[in-house]
N, C-alpha and C positions, 0 to 999 in steps of 0.2 A: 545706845548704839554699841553692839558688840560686833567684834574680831579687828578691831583695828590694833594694827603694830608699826613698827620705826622700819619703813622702806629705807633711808636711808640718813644716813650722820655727817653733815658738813660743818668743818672749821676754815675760817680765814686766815692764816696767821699774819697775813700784813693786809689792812685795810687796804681795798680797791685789787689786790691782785691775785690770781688762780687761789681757788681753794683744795682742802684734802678730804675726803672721805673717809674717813676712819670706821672702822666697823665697832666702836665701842668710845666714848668720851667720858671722865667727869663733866658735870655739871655744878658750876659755882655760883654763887648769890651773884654774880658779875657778867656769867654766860659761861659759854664750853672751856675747858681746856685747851689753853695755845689759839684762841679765837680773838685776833684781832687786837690784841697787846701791842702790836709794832704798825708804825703809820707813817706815812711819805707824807710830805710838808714841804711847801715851796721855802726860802730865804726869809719868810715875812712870818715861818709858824704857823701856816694856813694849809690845815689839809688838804692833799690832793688824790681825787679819786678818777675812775673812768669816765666821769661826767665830762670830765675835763682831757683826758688823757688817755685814748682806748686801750694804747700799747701797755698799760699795766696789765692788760687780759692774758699775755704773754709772757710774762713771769711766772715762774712758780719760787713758794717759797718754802721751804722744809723745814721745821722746827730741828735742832739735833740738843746732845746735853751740854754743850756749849753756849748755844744759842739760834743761831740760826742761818740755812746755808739758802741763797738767792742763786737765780738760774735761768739761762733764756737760752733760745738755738740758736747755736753761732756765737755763741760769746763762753769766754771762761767763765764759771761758778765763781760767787764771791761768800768767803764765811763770814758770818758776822757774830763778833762775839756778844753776850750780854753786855751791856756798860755798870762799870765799875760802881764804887760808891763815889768812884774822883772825876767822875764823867758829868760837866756840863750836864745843869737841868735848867730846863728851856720852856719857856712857857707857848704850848701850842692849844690851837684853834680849830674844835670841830664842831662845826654848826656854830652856836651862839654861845658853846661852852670852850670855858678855858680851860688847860689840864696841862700839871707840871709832870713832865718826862724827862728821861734823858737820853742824851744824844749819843748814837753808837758808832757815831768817830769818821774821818773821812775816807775811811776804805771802800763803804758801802754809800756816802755821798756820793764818790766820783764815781763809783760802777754805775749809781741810779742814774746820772744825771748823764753820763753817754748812752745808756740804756733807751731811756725819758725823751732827751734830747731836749730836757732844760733843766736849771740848779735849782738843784733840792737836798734835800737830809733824810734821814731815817731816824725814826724817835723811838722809844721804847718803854712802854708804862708800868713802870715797876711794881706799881702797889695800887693793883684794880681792886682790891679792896676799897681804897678810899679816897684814888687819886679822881674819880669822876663821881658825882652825886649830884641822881637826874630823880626832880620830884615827881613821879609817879605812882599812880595810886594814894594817892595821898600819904605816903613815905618816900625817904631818902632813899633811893635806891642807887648801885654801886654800877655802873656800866661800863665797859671798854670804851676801846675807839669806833664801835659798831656807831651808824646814825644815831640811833636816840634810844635802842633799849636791850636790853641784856640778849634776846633770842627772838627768832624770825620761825615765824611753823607755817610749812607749807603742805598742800596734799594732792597724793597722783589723781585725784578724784577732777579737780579742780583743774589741773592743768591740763589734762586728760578733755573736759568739757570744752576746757578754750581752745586747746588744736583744732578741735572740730570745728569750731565755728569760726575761724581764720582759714582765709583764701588755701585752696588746694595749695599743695609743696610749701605753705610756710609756718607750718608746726614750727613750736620754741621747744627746746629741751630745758628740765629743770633749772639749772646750771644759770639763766638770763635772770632768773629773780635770787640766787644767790641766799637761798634759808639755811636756817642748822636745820631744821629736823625737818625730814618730810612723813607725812605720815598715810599708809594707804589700809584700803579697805572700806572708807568713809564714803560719802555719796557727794556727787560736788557741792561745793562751796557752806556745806555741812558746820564749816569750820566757823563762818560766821557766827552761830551762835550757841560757840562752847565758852565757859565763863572760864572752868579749871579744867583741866586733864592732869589725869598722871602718866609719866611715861616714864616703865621701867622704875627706878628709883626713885625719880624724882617726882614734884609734883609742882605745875605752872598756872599761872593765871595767864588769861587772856584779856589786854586789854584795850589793842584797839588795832585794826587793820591798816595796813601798811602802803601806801602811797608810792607808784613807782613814774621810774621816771626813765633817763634815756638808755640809760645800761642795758636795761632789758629787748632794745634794739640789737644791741653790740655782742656777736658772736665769738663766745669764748675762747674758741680754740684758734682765732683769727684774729681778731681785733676788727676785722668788718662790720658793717650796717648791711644787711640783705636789705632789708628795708626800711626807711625811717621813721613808718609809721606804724607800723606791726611790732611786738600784740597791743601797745598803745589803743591804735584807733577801735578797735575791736572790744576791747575790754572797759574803754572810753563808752560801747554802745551800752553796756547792761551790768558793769560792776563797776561804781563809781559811788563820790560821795561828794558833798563839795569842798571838800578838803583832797581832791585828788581820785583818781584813776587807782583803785584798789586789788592788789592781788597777796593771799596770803596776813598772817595775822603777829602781830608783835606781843611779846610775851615776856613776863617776868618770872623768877623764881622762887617759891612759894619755898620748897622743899629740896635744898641739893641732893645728888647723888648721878650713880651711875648710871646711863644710858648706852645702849647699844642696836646695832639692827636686828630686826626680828622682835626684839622688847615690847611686852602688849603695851598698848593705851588704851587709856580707861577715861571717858565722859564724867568728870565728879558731879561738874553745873550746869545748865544751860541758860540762856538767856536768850530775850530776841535777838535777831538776824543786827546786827553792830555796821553795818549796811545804809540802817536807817537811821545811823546819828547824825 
């Protein structure tokens, strides 16, 4: 497959809340630069995401060389600095995995928690090198506070097919499945059975498609549900697996380096359609 390149580059800097667009990222054995290092967690050390809490849709958060500045309309900016080497390290909870962080102090709890509108902390993982290790692929691999793997690759192709076939006026924009890399020029759902790419610098394995759930209802730039069961029900008819309602593919890092938009990608493997696992 040839002319496919990076439509577009997204980072999360705080799990669950707006993401940024960057026109150009490192890529690390761990995932993007500034992707998902900082994570909301209720009193108990148990992540909290949109699943739970749409209004994080409504945050944005800015990485600065400090650390990082939070923001919402109507409310004052909160900066938050890195936490020290004297900052509380807390043992938090994403998914079934434990991961020692620290805590970056109650400036940025009591904004989240009027923000949220219940108490929570902000945590901070200092060493994604080697503070999360999620066996995949039959290696240790280094992951943030993302769900379960370093990078999320999605394509205009693919989401492109499924506006279509959802009810007139309820196209999704990218932005509801929340990937780093999108990638266009592909034919839809193409992506199924690419094993590596390279893109740009880097070079990724693909190793299993990504399972979505109610986020993907929840309107970014609002924190509403248009509808509860769109692209769900839809995507529910013809891209599925029994492990869940599939859009988009999870990916590991083969090869760091830099990435940017417009960056070609390049097909290394292919394998069957990951569809039919």
């Amino acid at each position: 497959m040839t002319g496919l390149s990076v439509a577009r580059v997204h980072v999360y800097p705080v799990k669950g809340l707006r993401g940024l667009s960057p026109t150009q990222a490192r890529l690390w054995p761990w995932g993007l630069e500034a992707d998902r290092q900082w994570m909301i967690t209720d009193l108990q050390g148990r992540f909290i995401t949109q699943r739970t809490c749409r209004d994080m849709a409504l945050i944005n958060a800015v990485p600065t060389p400090e650390g990082l500045e939070l923001g919402k309309a109507n409310m004052p900016p909160c900066s938050v600095r890195f936490p020290g080497a004297n900052a509380p390290t807390l043992s938090v909870t994403v998914w079934k995995d434990t991961v020692q962080a620290r805590d970056a102090g109650e400036g940025a709890a009591v904004w989240l928690t009027e923000v949220l509108g219940q108490p929570c902390r902000l945590v901070w993982m200092d060493t994604p090198q080697q503070a999360r290790l999620r066996h995949l692929d039959m290696a240790e691999v280094p992951v943030s506070f993302a769900d379960g793997y370093p990078l999320l690759v999605a394509t205009t192709a693919s989401l492109a097919d499924l506006n279509a076939r959802l009810p007139e006026g309820q196209a999704v924009p990218m932005a509801r499945f929340r990937p780093n890399i999108v990638v266009q020029g592909a034919t839809p759902w193409a992506e199924d059975g690419w094993l590596r790419i390279r893109v740009g610098a880097a070079i990724l394995r693909i190793l299993a498609p990504c399972s979505r759930c109610v986020v993907t209802t929840i309107d970014q730039t609002t924190a509403e549900v248009p509808n509860p069961k769109e692209p769900l029900a839809t995507l529910a008819a013809f891209h599925r697996t029994p492990k869940g309602v599939m859009f988009a593919q999870n990916a590991v890092v083969e090869q760091p380096g830099m990435i940017g938009v417009g960056a070609p990608v390049t097909v290394l493997d292919y394998g069957p359609s990951n569809l039919l696992a």
